[in-house]
C-alpha positions as CSV (number, residue, x, y, z in Angstrom):
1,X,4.3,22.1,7.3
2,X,1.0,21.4,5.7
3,X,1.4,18.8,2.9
4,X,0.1,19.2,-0.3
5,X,-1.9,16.3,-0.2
6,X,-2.5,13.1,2.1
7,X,-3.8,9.6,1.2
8,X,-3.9,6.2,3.4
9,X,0.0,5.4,2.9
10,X,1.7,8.8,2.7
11,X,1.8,12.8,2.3
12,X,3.0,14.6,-0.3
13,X,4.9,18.3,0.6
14,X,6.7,21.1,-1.1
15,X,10.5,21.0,-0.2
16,X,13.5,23.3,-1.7
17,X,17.0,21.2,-2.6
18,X,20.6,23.2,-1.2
19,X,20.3,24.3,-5.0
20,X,17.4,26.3,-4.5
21,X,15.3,24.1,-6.7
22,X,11.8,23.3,-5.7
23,X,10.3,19.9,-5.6
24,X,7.7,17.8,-4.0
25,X,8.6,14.7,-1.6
26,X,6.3,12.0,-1.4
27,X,7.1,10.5,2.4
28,X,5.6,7.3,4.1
29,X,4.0,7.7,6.5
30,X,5.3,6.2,9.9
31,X,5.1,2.4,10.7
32,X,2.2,2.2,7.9
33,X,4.1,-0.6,5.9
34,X,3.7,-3.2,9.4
35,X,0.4,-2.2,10.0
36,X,-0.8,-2.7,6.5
37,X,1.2,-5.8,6.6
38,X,-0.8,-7.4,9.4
39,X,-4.0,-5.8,8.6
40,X,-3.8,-7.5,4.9
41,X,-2.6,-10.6,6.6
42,X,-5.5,-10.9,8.9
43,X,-8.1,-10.5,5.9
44,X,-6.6,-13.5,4.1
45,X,-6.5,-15.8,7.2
46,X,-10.0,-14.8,7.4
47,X,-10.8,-15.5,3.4
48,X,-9.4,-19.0,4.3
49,X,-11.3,-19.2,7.2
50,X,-14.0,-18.3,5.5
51,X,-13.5,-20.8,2.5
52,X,-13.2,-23.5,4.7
53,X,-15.9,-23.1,6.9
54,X,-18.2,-22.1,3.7
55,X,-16.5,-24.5,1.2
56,X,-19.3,-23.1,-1.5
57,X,-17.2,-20.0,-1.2
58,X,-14.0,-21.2,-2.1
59,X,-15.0,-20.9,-5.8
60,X,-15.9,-17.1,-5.3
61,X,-11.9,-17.2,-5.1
62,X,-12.0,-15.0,-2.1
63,X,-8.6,-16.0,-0.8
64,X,-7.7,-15.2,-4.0
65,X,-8.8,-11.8,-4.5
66,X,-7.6,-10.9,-0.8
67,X,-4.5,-12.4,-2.1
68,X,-4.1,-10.0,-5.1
69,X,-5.1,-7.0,-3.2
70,X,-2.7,-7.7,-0.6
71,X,0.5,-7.8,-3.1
72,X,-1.2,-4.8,-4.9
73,X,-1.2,-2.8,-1.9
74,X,2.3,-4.3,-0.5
75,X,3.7,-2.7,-4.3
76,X,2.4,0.5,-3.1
77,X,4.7,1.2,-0.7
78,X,7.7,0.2,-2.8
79,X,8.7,4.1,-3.6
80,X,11.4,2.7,-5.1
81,X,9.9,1.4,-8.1
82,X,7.5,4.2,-8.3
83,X,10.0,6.5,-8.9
84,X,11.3,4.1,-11.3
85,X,8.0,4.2,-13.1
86,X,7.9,8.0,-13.4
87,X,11.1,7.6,-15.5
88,X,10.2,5.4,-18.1
C-alpha cells in the first residue's frame, strides 16, 4: 500500500484495527537504525580526525556538534518515547 507520507527514517500509512477503527501507523523503516548508527559514527571519527589534524578547528566544536546531532537523530528512532510525547 502507498503510504501516506515518507521521510529519511520511516513511512507513515493508513491501517483499520479488528474494531473497525481507522488509524495511521508510523513504521521504521528496515535496518535504518544500524545504518544511521554507523553513518553518524563515521562523521564524528571524522570531526575528530579533523580536530586533530586541524587543531584550530577544535574550537569550532565540530566533534561536538556531530556529537549532538548524532544523539538527536539516535532519539528519532525511539518511537517509543514519541508516542509518549503525543500523550502529554
Amino acid at each position: 500500500q502507498k503510504p501516506l507520507a515518507s521521510a529519511s527514517i520511516a513511512q507513515v500509512h493508513k491501517a483499520r484495527l479488528l474494531s473497525g477503527e481507522e488509524v495511521v501507523i508510523k513504521v521504521q523503516k528496515p535496518g535504518i537504525d544500524e545504518s544511521l548508527k554507523t553513518d553518524l559514527g563515521f562523521l564524528y571519527s571524522a570531526a575528530r580526525i579533523l580536530e586533530f589534524i586541524q587543531p584550530e578547528w577544535e574550537r569550532t566544536s565540530l566533534s561536538g556538534v556531530t556529537g549532538d546531532l548524532r544523539a538527536s537523530m539516535l532519539e528519532e528512532l525511539d518511537f517509543n518515547k514519541e508516542a509518549k510525547n503525543t500523550i502529554e
